[in-house]
mmCIF entry with sequence, helices, sheets and N, C-alpha, C, O atoms, coordinates in Angstrom:
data_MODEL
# 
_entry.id   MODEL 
# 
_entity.id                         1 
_entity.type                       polymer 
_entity.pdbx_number_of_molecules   1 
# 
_entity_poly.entity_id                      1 
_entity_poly.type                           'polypeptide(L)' 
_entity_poly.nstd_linkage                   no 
_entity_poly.nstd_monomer                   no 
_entity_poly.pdbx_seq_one_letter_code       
;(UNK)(UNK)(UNK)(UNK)(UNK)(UNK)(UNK)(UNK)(UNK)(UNK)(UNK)(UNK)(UNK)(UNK)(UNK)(UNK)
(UNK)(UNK)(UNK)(UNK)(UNK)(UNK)(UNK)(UNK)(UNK)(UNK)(UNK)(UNK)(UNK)(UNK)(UNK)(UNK)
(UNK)(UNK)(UNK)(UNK)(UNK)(UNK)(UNK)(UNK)(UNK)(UNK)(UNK)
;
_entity_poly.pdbx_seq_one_letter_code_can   XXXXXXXXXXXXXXXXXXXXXXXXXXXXXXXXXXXXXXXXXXX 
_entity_poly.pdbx_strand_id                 A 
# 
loop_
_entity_poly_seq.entity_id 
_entity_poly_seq.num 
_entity_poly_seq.mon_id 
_entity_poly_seq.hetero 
1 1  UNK n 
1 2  UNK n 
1 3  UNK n 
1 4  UNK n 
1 5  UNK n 
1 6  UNK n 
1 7  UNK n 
1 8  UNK n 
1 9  UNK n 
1 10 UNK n 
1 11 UNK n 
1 12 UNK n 
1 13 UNK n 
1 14 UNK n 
1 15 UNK n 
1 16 UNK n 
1 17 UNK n 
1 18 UNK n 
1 19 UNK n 
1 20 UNK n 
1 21 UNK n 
1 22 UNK n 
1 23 UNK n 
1 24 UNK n 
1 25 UNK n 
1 26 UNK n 
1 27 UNK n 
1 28 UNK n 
1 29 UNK n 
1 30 UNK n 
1 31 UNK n 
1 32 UNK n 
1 33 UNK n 
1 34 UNK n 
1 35 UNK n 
1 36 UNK n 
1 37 UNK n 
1 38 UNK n 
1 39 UNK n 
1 40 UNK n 
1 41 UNK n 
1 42 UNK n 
1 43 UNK n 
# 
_struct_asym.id          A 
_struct_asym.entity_id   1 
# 
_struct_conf.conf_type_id            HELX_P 
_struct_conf.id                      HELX_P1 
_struct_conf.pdbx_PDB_helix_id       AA1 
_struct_conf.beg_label_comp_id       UNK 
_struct_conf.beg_label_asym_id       A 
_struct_conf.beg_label_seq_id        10 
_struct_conf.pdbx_beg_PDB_ins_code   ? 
_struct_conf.end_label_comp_id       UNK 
_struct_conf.end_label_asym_id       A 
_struct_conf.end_label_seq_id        35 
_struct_conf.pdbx_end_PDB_ins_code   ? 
_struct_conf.beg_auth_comp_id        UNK 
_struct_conf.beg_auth_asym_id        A 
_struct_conf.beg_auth_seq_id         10 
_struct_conf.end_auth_comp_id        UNK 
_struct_conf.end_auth_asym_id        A 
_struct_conf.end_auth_seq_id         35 
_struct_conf.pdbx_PDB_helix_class    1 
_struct_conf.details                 ? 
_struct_conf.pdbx_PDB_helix_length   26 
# 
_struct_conf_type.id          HELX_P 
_struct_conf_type.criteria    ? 
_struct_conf_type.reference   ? 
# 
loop_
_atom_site.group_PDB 
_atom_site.id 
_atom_site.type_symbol 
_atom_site.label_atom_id 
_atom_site.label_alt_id 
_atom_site.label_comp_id 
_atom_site.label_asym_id 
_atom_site.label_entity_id 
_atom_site.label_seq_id 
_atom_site.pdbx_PDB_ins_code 
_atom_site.Cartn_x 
_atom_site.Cartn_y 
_atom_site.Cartn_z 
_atom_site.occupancy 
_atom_site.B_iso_or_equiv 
_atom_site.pdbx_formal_charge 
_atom_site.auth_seq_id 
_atom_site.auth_comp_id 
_atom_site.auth_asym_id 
_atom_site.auth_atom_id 
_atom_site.pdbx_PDB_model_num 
ATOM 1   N N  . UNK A 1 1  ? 23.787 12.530  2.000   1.00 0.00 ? 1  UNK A N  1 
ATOM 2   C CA . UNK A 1 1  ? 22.330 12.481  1.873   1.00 0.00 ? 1  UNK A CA 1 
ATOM 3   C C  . UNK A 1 1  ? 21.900 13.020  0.508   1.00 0.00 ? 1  UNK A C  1 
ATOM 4   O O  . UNK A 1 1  ? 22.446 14.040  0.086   1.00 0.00 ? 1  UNK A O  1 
ATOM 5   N N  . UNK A 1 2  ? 20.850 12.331  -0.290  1.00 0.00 ? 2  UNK A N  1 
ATOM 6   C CA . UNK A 1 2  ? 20.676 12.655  -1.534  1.00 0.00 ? 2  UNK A CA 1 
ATOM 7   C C  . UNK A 1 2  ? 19.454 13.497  -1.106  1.00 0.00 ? 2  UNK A C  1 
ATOM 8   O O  . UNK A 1 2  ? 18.664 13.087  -0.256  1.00 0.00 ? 2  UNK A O  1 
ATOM 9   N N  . UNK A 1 3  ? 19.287 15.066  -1.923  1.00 0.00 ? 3  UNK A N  1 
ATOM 10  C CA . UNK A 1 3  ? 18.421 16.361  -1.224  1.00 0.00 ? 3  UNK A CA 1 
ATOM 11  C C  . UNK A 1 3  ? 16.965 15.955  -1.371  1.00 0.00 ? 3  UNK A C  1 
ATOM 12  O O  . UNK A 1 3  ? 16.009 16.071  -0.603  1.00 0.00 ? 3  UNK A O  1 
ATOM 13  N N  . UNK A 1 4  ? 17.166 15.102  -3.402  1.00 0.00 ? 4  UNK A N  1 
ATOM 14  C CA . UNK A 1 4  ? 15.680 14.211  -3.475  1.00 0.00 ? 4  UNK A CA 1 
ATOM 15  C C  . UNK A 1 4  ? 15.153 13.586  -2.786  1.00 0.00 ? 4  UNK A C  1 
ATOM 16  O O  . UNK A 1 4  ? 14.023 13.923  -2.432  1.00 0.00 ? 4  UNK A O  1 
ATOM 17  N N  . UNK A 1 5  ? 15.637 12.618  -2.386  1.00 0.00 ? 5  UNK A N  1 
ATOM 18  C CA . UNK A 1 5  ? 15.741 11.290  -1.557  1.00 0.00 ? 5  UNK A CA 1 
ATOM 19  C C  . UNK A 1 5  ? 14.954 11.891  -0.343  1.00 0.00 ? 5  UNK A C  1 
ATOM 20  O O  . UNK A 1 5  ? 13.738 11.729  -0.242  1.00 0.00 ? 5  UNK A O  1 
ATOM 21  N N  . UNK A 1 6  ? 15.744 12.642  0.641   1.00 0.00 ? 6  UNK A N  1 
ATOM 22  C CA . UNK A 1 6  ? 15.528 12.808  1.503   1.00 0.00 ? 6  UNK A CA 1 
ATOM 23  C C  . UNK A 1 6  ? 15.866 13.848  1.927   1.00 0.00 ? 6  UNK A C  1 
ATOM 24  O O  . UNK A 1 6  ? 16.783 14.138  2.695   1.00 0.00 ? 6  UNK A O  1 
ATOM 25  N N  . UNK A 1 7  ? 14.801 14.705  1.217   1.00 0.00 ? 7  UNK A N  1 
ATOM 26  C CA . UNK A 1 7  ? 14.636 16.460  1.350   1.00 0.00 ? 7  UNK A CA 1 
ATOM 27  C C  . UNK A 1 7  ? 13.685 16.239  2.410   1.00 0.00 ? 7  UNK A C  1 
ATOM 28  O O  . UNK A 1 7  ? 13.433 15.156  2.937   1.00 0.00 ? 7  UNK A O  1 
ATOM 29  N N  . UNK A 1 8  ? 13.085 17.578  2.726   1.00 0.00 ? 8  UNK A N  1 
ATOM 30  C CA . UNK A 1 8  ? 12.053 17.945  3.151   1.00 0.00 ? 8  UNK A CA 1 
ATOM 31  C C  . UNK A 1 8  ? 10.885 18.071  3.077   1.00 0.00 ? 8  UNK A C  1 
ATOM 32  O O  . UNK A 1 8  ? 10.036 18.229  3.954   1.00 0.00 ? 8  UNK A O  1 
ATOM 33  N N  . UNK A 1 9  ? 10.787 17.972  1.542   1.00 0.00 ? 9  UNK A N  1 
ATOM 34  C CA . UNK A 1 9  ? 9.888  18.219  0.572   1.00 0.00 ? 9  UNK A CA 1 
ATOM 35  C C  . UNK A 1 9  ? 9.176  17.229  0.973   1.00 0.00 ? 9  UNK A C  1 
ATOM 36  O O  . UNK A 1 9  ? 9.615  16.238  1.556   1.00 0.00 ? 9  UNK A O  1 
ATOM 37  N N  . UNK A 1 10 ? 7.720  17.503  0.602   1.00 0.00 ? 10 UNK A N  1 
ATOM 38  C CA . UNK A 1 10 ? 6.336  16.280  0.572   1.00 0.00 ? 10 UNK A CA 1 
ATOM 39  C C  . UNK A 1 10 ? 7.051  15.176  -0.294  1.00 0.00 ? 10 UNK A C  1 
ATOM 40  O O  . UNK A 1 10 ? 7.604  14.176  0.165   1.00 0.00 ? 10 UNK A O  1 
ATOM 41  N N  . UNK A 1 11 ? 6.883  15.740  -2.458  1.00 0.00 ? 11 UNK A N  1 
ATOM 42  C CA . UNK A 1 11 ? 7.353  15.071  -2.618  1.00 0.00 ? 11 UNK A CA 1 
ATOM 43  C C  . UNK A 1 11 ? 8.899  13.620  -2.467  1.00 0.00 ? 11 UNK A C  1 
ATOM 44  O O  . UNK A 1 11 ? 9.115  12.459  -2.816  1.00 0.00 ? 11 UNK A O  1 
ATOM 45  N N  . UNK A 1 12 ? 9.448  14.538  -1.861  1.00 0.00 ? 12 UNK A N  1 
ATOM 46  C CA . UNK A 1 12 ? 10.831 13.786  -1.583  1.00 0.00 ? 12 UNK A CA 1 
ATOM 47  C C  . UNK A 1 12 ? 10.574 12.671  -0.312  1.00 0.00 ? 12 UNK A C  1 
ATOM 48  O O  . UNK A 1 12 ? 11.093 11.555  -0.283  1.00 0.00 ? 12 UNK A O  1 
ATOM 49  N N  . UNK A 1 13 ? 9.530  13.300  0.879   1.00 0.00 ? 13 UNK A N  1 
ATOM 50  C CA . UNK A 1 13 ? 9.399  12.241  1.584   1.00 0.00 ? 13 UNK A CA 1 
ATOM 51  C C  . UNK A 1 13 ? 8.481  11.091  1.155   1.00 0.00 ? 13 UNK A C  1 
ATOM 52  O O  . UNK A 1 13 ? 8.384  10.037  1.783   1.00 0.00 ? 13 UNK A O  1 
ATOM 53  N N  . UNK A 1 14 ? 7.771  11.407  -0.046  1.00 0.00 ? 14 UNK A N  1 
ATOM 54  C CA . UNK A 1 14 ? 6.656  10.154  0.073   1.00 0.00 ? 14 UNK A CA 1 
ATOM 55  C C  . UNK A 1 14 ? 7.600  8.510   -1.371  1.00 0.00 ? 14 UNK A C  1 
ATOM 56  O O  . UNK A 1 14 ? 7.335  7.355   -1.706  1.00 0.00 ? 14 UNK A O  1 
ATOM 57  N N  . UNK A 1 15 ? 9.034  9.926   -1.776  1.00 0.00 ? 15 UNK A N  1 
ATOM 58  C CA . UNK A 1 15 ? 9.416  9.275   -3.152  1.00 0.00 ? 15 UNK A CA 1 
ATOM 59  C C  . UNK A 1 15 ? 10.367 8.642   -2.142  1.00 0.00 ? 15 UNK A C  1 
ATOM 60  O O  . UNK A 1 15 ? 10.769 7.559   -2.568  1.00 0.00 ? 15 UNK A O  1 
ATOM 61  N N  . UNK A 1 16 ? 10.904 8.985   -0.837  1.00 0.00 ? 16 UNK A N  1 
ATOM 62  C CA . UNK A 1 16 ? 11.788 8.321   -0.318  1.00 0.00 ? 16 UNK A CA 1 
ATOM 63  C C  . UNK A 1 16 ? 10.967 6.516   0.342   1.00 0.00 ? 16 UNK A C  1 
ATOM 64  O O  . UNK A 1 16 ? 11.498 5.423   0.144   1.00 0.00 ? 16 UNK A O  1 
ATOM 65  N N  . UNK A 1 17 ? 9.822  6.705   0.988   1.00 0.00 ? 17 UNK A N  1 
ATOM 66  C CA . UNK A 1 17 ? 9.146  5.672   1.504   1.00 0.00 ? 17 UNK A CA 1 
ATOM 67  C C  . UNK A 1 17 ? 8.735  4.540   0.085   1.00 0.00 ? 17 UNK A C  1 
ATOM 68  O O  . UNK A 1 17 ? 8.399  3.356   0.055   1.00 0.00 ? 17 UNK A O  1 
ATOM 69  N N  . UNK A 1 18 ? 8.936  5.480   -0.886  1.00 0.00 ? 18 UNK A N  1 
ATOM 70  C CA . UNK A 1 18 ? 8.268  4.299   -2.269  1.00 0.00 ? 18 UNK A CA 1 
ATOM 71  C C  . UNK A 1 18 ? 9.440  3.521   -2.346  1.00 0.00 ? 18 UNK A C  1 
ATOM 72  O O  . UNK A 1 18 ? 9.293  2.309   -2.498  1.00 0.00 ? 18 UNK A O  1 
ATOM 73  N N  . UNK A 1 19 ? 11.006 4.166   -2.241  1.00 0.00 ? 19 UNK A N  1 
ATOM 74  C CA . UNK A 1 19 ? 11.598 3.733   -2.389  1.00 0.00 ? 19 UNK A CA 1 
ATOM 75  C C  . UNK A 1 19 ? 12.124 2.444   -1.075  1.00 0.00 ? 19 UNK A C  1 
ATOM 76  O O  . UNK A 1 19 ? 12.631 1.535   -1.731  1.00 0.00 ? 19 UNK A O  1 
ATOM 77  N N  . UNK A 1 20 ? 12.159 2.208   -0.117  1.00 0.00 ? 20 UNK A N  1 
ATOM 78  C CA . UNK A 1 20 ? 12.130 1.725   1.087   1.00 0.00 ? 20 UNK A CA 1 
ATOM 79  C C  . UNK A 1 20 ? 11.399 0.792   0.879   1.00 0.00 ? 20 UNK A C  1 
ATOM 80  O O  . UNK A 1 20 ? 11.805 -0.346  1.111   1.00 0.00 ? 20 UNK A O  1 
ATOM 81  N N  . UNK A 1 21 ? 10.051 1.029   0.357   1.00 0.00 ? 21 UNK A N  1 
ATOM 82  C CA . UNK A 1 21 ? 8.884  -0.344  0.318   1.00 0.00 ? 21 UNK A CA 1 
ATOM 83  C C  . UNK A 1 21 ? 9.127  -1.144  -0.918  1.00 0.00 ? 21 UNK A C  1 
ATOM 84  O O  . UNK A 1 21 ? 8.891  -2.351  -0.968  1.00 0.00 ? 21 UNK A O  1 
ATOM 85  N N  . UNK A 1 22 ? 9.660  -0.367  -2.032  1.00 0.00 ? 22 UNK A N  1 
ATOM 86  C CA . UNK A 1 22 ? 9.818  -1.429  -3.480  1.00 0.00 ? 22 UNK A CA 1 
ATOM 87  C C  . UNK A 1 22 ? 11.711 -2.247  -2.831  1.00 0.00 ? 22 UNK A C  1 
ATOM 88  O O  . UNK A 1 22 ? 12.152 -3.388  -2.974  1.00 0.00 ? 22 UNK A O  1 
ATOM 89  N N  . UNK A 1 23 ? 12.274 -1.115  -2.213  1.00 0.00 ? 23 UNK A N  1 
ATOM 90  C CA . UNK A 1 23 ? 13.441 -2.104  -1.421  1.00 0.00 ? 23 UNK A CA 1 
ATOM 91  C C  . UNK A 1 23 ? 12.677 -3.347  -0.401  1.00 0.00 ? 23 UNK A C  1 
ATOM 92  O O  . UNK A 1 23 ? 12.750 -4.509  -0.800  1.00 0.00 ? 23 UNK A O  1 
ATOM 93  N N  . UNK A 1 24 ? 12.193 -3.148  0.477   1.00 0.00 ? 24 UNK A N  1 
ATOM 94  C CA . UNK A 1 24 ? 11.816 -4.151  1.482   1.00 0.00 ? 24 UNK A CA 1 
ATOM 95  C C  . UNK A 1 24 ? 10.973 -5.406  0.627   1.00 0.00 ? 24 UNK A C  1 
ATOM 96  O O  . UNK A 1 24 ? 10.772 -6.539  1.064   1.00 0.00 ? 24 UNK A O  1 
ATOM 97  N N  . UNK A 1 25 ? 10.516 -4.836  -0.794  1.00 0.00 ? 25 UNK A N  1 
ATOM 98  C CA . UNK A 1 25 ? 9.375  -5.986  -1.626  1.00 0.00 ? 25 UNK A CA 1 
ATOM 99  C C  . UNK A 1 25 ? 10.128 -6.793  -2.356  1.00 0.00 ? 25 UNK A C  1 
ATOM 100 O O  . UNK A 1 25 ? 9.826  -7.964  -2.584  1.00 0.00 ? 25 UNK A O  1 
ATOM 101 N N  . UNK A 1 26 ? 11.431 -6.074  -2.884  1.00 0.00 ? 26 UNK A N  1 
ATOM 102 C CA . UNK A 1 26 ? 11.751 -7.372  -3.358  1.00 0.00 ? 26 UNK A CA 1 
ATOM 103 C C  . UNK A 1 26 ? 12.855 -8.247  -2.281  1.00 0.00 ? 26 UNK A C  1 
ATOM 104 O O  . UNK A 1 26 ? 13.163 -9.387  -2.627  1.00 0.00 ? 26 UNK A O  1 
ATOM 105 N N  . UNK A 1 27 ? 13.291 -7.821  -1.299  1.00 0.00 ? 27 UNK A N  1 
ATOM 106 C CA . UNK A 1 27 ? 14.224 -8.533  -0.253  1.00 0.00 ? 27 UNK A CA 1 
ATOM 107 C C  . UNK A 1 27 ? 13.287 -9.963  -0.189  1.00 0.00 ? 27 UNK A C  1 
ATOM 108 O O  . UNK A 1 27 ? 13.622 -11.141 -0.066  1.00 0.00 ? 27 UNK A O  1 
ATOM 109 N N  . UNK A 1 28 ? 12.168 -9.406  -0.310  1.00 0.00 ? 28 UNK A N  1 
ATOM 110 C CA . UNK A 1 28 ? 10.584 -10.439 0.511   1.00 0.00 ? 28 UNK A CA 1 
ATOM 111 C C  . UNK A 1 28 ? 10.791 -11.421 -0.799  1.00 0.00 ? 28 UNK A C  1 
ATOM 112 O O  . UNK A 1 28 ? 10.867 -12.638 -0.625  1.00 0.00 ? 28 UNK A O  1 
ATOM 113 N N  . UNK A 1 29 ? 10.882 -10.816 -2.180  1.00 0.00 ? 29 UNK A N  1 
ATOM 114 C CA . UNK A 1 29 ? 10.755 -11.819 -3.184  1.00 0.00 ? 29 UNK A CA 1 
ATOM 115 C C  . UNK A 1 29 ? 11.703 -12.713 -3.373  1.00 0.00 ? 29 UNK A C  1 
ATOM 116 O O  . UNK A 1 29 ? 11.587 -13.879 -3.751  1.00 0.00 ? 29 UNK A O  1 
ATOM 117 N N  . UNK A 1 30 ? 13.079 -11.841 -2.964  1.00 0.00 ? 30 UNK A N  1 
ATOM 118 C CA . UNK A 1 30 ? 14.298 -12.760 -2.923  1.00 0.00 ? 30 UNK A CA 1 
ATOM 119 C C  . UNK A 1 30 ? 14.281 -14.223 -2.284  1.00 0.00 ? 30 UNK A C  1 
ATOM 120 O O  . UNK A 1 30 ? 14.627 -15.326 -2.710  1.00 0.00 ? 30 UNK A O  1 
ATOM 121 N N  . UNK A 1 31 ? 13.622 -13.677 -0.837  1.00 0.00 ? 31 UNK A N  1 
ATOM 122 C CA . UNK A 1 31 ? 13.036 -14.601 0.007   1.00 0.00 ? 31 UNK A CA 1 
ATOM 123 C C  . UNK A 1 31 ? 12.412 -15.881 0.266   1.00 0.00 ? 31 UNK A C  1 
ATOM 124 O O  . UNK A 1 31 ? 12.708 -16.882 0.918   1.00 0.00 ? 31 UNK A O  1 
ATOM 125 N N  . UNK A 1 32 ? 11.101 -15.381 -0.728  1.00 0.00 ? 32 UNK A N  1 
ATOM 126 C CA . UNK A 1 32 ? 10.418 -16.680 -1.482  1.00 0.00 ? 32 UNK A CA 1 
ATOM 127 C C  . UNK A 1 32 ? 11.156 -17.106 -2.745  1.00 0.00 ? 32 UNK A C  1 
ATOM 128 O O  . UNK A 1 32 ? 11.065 -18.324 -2.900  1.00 0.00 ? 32 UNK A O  1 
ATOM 129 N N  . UNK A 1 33 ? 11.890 -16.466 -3.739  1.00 0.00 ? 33 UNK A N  1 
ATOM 130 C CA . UNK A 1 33 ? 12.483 -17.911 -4.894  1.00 0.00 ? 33 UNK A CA 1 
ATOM 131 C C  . UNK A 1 33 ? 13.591 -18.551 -3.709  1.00 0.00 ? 33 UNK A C  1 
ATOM 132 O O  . UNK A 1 33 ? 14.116 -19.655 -3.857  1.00 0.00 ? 33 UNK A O  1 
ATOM 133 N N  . UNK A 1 34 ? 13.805 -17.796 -2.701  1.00 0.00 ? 34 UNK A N  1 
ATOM 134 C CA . UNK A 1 34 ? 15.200 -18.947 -1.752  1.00 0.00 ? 34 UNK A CA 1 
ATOM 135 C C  . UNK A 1 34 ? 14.173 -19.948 -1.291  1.00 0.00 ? 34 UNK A C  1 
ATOM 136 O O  . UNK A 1 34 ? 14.576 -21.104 -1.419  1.00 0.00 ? 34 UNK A O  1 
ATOM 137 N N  . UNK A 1 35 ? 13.156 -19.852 -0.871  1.00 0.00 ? 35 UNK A N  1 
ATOM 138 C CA . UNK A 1 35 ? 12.236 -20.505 -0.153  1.00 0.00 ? 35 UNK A CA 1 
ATOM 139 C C  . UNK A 1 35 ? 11.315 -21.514 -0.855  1.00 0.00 ? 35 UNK A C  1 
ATOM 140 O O  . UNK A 1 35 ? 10.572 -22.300 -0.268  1.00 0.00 ? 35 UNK A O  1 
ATOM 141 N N  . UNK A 1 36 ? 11.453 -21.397 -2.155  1.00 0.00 ? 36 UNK A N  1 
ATOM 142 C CA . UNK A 1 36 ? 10.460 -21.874 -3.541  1.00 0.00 ? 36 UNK A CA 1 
ATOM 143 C C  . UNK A 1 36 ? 11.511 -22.183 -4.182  1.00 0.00 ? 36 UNK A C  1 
ATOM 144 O O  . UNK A 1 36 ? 11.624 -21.168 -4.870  1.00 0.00 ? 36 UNK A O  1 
ATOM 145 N N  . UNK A 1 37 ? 12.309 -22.793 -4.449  1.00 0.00 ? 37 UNK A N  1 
ATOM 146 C CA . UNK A 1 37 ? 13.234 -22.684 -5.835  1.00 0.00 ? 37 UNK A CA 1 
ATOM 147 C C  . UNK A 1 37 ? 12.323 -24.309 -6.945  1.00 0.00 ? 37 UNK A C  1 
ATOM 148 O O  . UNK A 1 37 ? 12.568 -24.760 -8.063  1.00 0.00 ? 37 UNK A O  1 
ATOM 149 N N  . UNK A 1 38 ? 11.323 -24.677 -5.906  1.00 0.00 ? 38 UNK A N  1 
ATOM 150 C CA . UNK A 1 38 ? 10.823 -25.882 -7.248  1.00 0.00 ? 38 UNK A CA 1 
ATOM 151 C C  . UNK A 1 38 ? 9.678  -25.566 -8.355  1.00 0.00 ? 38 UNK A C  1 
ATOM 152 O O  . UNK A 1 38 ? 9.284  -26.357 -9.212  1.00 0.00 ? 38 UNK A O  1 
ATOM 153 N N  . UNK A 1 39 ? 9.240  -24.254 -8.151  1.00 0.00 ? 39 UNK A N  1 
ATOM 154 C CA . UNK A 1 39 ? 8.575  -23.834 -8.663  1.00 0.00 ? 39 UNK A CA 1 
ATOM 155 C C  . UNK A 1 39 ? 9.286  -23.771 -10.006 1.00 0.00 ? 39 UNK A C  1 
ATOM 156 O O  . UNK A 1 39 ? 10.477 -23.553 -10.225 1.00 0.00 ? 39 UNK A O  1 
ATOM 157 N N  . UNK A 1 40 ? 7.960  -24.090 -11.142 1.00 0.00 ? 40 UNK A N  1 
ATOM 158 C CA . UNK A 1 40 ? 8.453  -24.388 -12.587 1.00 0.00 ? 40 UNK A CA 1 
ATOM 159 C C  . UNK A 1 40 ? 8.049  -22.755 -13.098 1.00 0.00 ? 40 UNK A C  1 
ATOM 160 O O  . UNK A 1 40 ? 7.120  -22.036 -12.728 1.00 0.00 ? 40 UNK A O  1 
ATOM 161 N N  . UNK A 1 41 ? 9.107  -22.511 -14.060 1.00 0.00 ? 41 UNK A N  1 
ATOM 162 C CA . UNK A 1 41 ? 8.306  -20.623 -14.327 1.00 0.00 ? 41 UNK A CA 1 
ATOM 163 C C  . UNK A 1 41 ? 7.900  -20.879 -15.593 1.00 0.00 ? 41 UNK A C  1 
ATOM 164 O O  . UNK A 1 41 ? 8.406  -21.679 -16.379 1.00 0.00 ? 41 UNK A O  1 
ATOM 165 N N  . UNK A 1 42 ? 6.809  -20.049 -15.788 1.00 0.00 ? 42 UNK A N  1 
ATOM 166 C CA . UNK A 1 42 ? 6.441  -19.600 -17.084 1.00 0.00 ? 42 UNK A CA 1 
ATOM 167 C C  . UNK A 1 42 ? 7.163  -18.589 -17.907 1.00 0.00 ? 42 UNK A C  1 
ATOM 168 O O  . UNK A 1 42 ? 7.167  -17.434 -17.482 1.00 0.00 ? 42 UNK A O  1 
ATOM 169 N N  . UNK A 1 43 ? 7.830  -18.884 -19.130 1.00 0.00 ? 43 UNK A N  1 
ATOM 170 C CA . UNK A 1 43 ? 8.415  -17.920 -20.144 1.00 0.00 ? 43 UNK A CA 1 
ATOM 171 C C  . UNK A 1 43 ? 7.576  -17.326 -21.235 1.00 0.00 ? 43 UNK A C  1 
ATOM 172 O O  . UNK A 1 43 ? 8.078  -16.546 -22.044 1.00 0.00 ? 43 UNK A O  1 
# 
């Protein structure tokens, strides 16, 4: 268990959930280019 991550601490619990939600956001993005791949991108 990393102590930051998932201390006790306020900060550590709210830096652990940021981390969880920017994980779960891009799974979601992965998601849509699998789901979109005809989309033309802008460079």
């Amino acid at each position: 268990m990393n102590p930051i991550i998932d201390g006790p601490t306020v900060f550590g619990h709210i830096w652990g959930i940021d981390l969880r939600q920017f994980y779960i956001s891009m799974n979601r993005l992965n998601g849509m280019m699998k789901w979109l791949p005809k989309i033309p991108r802008v460079e």
